[in-house]
C-alpha positions in Angstrom: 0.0 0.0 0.0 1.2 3.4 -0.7 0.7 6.2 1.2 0.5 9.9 -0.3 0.8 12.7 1.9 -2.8 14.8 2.1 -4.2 17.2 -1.2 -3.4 20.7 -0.6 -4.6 23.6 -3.0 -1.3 25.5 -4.2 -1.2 28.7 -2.2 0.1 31.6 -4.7 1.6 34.3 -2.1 3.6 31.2 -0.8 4.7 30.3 -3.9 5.9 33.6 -4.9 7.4 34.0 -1.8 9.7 30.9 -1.9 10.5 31.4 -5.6 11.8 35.1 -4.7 13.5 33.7 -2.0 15.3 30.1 -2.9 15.8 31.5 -6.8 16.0 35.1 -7.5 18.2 35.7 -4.2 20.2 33.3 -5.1 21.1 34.4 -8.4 21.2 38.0 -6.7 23.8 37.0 -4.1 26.0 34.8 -6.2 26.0 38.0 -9.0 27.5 40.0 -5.9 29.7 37.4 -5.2 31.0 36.1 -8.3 30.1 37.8 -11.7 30.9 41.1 -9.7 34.4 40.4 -9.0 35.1 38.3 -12.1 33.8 41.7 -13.9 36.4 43.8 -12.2 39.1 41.3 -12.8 38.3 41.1 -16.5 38.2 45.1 -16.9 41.4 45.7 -15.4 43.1 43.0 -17.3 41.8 44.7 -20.4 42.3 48.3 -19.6 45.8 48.0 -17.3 48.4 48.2 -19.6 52.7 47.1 -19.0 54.8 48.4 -21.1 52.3 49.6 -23.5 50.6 46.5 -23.6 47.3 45.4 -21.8 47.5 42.5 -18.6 45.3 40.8 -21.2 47.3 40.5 -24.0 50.3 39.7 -21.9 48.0 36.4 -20.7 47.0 35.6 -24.2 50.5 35.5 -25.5 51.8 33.5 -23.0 49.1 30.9 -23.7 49.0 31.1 -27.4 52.0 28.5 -27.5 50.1 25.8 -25.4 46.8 26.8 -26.9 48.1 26.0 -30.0 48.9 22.7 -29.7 44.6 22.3 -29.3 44.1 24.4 -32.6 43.3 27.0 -30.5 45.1 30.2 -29.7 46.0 32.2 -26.2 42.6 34.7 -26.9 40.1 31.4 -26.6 42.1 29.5 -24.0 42.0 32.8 -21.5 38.5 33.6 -22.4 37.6 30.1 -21.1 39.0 30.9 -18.1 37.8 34.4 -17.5 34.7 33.4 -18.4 34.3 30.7 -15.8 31.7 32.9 -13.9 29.4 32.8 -17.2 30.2 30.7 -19.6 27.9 33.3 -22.3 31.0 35.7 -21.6 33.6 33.7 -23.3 32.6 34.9 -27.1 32.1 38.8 -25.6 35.7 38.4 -23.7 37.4 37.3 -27.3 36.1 39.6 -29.0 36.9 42.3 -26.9 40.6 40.7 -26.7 40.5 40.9 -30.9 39.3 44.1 -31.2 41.3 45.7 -28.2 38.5 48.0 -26.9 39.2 47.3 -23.6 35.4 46.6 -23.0 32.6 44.1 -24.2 31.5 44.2 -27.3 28.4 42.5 -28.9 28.8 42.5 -32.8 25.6 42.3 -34.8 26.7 41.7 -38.4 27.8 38.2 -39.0 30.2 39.7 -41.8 31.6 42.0 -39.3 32.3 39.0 -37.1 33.9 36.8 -39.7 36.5 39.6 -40.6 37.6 40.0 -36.9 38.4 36.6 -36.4 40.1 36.3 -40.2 41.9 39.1 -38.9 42.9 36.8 -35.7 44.3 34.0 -37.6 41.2 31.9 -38.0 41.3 28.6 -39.4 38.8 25.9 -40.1 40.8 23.9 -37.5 40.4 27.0 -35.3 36.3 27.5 -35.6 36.1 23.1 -35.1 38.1 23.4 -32.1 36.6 26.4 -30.7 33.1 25.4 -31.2 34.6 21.4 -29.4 35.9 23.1 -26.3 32.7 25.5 -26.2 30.5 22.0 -25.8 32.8 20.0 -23.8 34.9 22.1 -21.2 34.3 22.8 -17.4 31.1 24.1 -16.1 30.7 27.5 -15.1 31.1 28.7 -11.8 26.9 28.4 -10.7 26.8 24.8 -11.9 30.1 24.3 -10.2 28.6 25.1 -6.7 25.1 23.5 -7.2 27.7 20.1 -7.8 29.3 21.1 -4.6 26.2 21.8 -2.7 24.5 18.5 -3.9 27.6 16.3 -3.3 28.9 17.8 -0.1 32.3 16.4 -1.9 35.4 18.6 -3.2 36.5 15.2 -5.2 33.4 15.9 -7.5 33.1 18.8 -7.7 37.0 19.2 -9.5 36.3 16.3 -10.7 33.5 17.2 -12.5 35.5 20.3 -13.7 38.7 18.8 -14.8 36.7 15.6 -16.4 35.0 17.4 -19.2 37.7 19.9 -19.8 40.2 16.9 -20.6 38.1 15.4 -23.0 37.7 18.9 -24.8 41.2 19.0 -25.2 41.7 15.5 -26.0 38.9 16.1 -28.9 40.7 19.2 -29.8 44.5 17.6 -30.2 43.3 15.1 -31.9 41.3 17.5 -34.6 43.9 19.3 -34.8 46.4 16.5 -35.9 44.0 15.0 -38.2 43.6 18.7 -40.1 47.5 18.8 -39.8 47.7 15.4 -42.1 45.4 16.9 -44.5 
Protein backbone atom coordinates (compact mmCIF):
# COMPACT_ATOMS: atom_id res chain seq x y z
CA UNK A 1 0.00 0.00 0.00
CA UNK A 2 1.22 3.42 -0.74
CA UNK A 3 0.66 6.23 1.18
CA UNK A 4 0.46 9.87 -0.26
CA UNK A 5 0.85 12.73 1.88
CA UNK A 6 -2.83 14.78 2.05
CA UNK A 7 -4.21 17.18 -1.18
CA UNK A 8 -3.36 20.69 -0.59
CA UNK A 9 -4.63 23.58 -3.01
CA UNK A 10 -1.26 25.45 -4.23
CA UNK A 11 -1.16 28.71 -2.17
CA UNK A 12 0.09 31.57 -4.69
CA UNK A 13 1.58 34.31 -2.12
CA UNK A 14 3.57 31.21 -0.75
CA UNK A 15 4.69 30.31 -3.86
CA UNK A 16 5.94 33.56 -4.86
CA UNK A 17 7.41 34.02 -1.77
CA UNK A 18 9.67 30.85 -1.89
CA UNK A 19 10.47 31.41 -5.64
CA UNK A 20 11.79 35.13 -4.69
CA UNK A 21 13.49 33.72 -1.96
CA UNK A 22 15.30 30.12 -2.86
CA UNK A 23 15.80 31.46 -6.84
CA UNK A 24 15.95 35.11 -7.55
CA UNK A 25 18.17 35.71 -4.15
CA UNK A 26 20.20 33.33 -5.11
CA UNK A 27 21.08 34.39 -8.42
CA UNK A 28 21.25 38.04 -6.66
CA UNK A 29 23.83 36.96 -4.11
CA UNK A 30 25.98 34.83 -6.20
CA UNK A 31 26.01 38.00 -9.01
CA UNK A 32 27.52 39.97 -5.94
CA UNK A 33 29.73 37.38 -5.23
CA UNK A 34 30.96 36.09 -8.32
CA UNK A 35 30.15 37.77 -11.68
CA UNK A 36 30.88 41.10 -9.69
CA UNK A 37 34.45 40.36 -8.99
CA UNK A 38 35.11 38.33 -12.11
CA UNK A 39 33.78 41.67 -13.94
CA UNK A 40 36.41 43.81 -12.22
CA UNK A 41 39.11 41.32 -12.80
CA UNK A 42 38.31 41.14 -16.52
CA UNK A 43 38.17 45.11 -16.92
CA UNK A 44 41.43 45.69 -15.45
CA UNK A 45 43.06 43.02 -17.26
CA UNK A 46 41.76 44.68 -20.38
CA UNK A 47 42.27 48.27 -19.59
CA UNK A 48 45.81 48.02 -17.31
CA UNK A 49 48.41 48.21 -19.62
CA UNK A 50 52.67 47.08 -19.02
CA UNK A 51 54.79 48.39 -21.11
CA UNK A 52 52.32 49.56 -23.53
CA UNK A 53 50.62 46.46 -23.61
CA UNK A 54 47.30 45.40 -21.83
CA UNK A 55 47.48 42.46 -18.63
CA UNK A 56 45.30 40.81 -21.18
CA UNK A 57 47.32 40.48 -24.00
CA UNK A 58 50.34 39.66 -21.92
CA UNK A 59 48.04 36.40 -20.73
CA UNK A 60 47.00 35.60 -24.20
CA UNK A 61 50.51 35.54 -25.48
CA UNK A 62 51.78 33.50 -23.05
CA UNK A 63 49.06 30.93 -23.66
CA UNK A 64 49.00 31.06 -27.36
CA UNK A 65 52.01 28.52 -27.54
CA UNK A 66 50.09 25.75 -25.40
CA UNK A 67 46.84 26.81 -26.90
CA UNK A 68 48.09 25.96 -30.02
CA UNK A 69 48.89 22.69 -29.70
CA UNK A 70 44.60 22.25 -29.30
CA UNK A 71 44.12 24.36 -32.61
CA UNK A 72 43.30 26.95 -30.47
CA UNK A 73 45.06 30.21 -29.74
CA UNK A 74 45.96 32.21 -26.21
CA UNK A 75 42.56 34.67 -26.89
CA UNK A 76 40.15 31.43 -26.64
CA UNK A 77 42.07 29.53 -23.96
CA UNK A 78 42.00 32.81 -21.54
CA UNK A 79 38.53 33.60 -22.41
CA UNK A 80 37.58 30.11 -21.11
CA UNK A 81 39.01 30.86 -18.12
CA UNK A 82 37.83 34.41 -17.48
CA UNK A 83 34.68 33.36 -18.39
CA UNK A 84 34.33 30.65 -15.82
CA UNK A 85 31.70 32.85 -13.88
CA UNK A 86 29.40 32.77 -17.19
CA UNK A 87 30.21 30.69 -19.63
CA UNK A 88 27.86 33.32 -22.32
CA UNK A 89 30.95 35.70 -21.62
CA UNK A 90 33.56 33.71 -23.30
CA UNK A 91 32.62 34.94 -27.14
CA UNK A 92 32.10 38.77 -25.63
CA UNK A 93 35.66 38.35 -23.69
CA UNK A 94 37.42 37.28 -27.34
CA UNK A 95 36.14 39.59 -28.97
CA UNK A 96 36.90 42.29 -26.86
CA UNK A 97 40.58 40.74 -26.69
CA UNK A 98 40.47 40.87 -30.86
CA UNK A 99 39.26 44.07 -31.18
CA UNK A 100 41.32 45.66 -28.22
CA UNK A 101 38.46 48.05 -26.94
CA UNK A 102 39.17 47.30 -23.64
CA UNK A 103 35.38 46.64 -22.95
CA UNK A 104 32.56 44.13 -24.16
CA UNK A 105 31.53 44.19 -27.27
CA UNK A 106 28.41 42.53 -28.95
CA UNK A 107 28.79 42.53 -32.79
CA UNK A 108 25.59 42.32 -34.77
CA UNK A 109 26.73 41.66 -38.43
CA UNK A 110 27.79 38.24 -39.02
CA UNK A 111 30.16 39.70 -41.84
CA UNK A 112 31.61 42.00 -39.30
CA UNK A 113 32.28 39.02 -37.13
CA UNK A 114 33.86 36.83 -39.73
CA UNK A 115 36.53 39.59 -40.58
CA UNK A 116 37.61 40.03 -36.91
CA UNK A 117 38.39 36.58 -36.44
CA UNK A 118 40.07 36.33 -40.22
CA UNK A 119 41.90 39.15 -38.94
CA UNK A 120 42.93 36.78 -35.70
CA UNK A 121 44.30 34.04 -37.60
CA UNK A 122 41.15 31.93 -37.96
CA UNK A 123 41.27 28.65 -39.42
CA UNK A 124 38.81 25.87 -40.10
CA UNK A 125 40.84 23.87 -37.48
CA UNK A 126 40.36 27.01 -35.34
CA UNK A 127 36.33 27.50 -35.55
CA UNK A 128 36.06 23.14 -35.07
CA UNK A 129 38.07 23.39 -32.05
CA UNK A 130 36.57 26.43 -30.74
CA UNK A 131 33.14 25.41 -31.21
CA UNK A 132 34.61 21.39 -29.35
CA UNK A 133 35.92 23.11 -26.31
CA UNK A 134 32.74 25.51 -26.24
CA UNK A 135 30.50 21.97 -25.83
CA UNK A 136 32.81 19.97 -23.83
CA UNK A 137 34.91 22.10 -21.16
CA UNK A 138 34.25 22.79 -17.39
CA UNK A 139 31.09 24.10 -16.06
CA UNK A 140 30.73 27.46 -15.15
CA UNK A 141 31.08 28.70 -11.78
CA UNK A 142 26.94 28.42 -10.67
CA UNK A 143 26.84 24.80 -11.91
CA UNK A 144 30.07 24.26 -10.18
CA UNK A 145 28.57 25.14 -6.71
CA UNK A 146 25.08 23.51 -7.24
CA UNK A 147 27.74 20.06 -7.77
CA UNK A 148 29.29 21.06 -4.64
CA UNK A 149 26.23 21.85 -2.72
CA UNK A 150 24.55 18.53 -3.90
CA UNK A 151 27.64 16.30 -3.32
CA UNK A 152 28.93 17.77 -0.09
CA UNK A 153 32.35 16.42 -1.94
CA UNK A 154 35.38 18.58 -3.16
CA UNK A 155 36.52 15.20 -5.15
CA UNK A 156 33.39 15.90 -7.46
CA UNK A 157 33.09 18.79 -7.73
CA UNK A 158 36.95 19.20 -9.53
CA UNK A 159 36.34 16.29 -10.68
CA UNK A 160 33.53 17.23 -12.50
CA UNK A 161 35.46 20.32 -13.73
CA UNK A 162 38.67 18.78 -14.84
CA UNK A 163 36.67 15.58 -16.38
CA UNK A 164 34.95 17.43 -19.15
CA UNK A 165 37.71 19.89 -19.79
CA UNK A 166 40.17 16.88 -20.62
CA UNK A 167 38.07 15.39 -23.02
CA UNK A 168 37.73 18.87 -24.77
CA UNK A 169 41.17 19.01 -25.19
CA UNK A 170 41.66 15.45 -25.96
CA UNK A 171 38.88 16.05 -28.88
CA UNK A 172 40.73 19.24 -29.77
CA UNK A 173 44.47 17.64 -30.17
CA UNK A 174 43.28 15.10 -31.92
CA UNK A 175 41.30 17.50 -34.61
CA UNK A 176 43.86 19.28 -34.80
CA UNK A 177 46.44 16.54 -35.89
CA UNK A 178 43.96 15.02 -38.15
CA UNK A 179 43.58 18.73 -40.10
CA UNK A 180 47.49 18.75 -39.84
CA UNK A 181 47.69 15.43 -42.06
CA UNK A 182 45.45 16.90 -44.46
Amino acid sequence: MLELPPYRTPQVGKIIVRSIFDRTLFVLGRAITVAAPAGAIIWLMANVSISSTTILTHCTQFLDPFAKWFGLDGTILMALILGFPANEIVMPIILMAYTATGNLVEISNLSALHQILLQNGWTMTTAICTLLIFLVHFPCSTTCLTIYKETKSVKWTVLAMILPTIIGLGMCLMVNMMMRCF
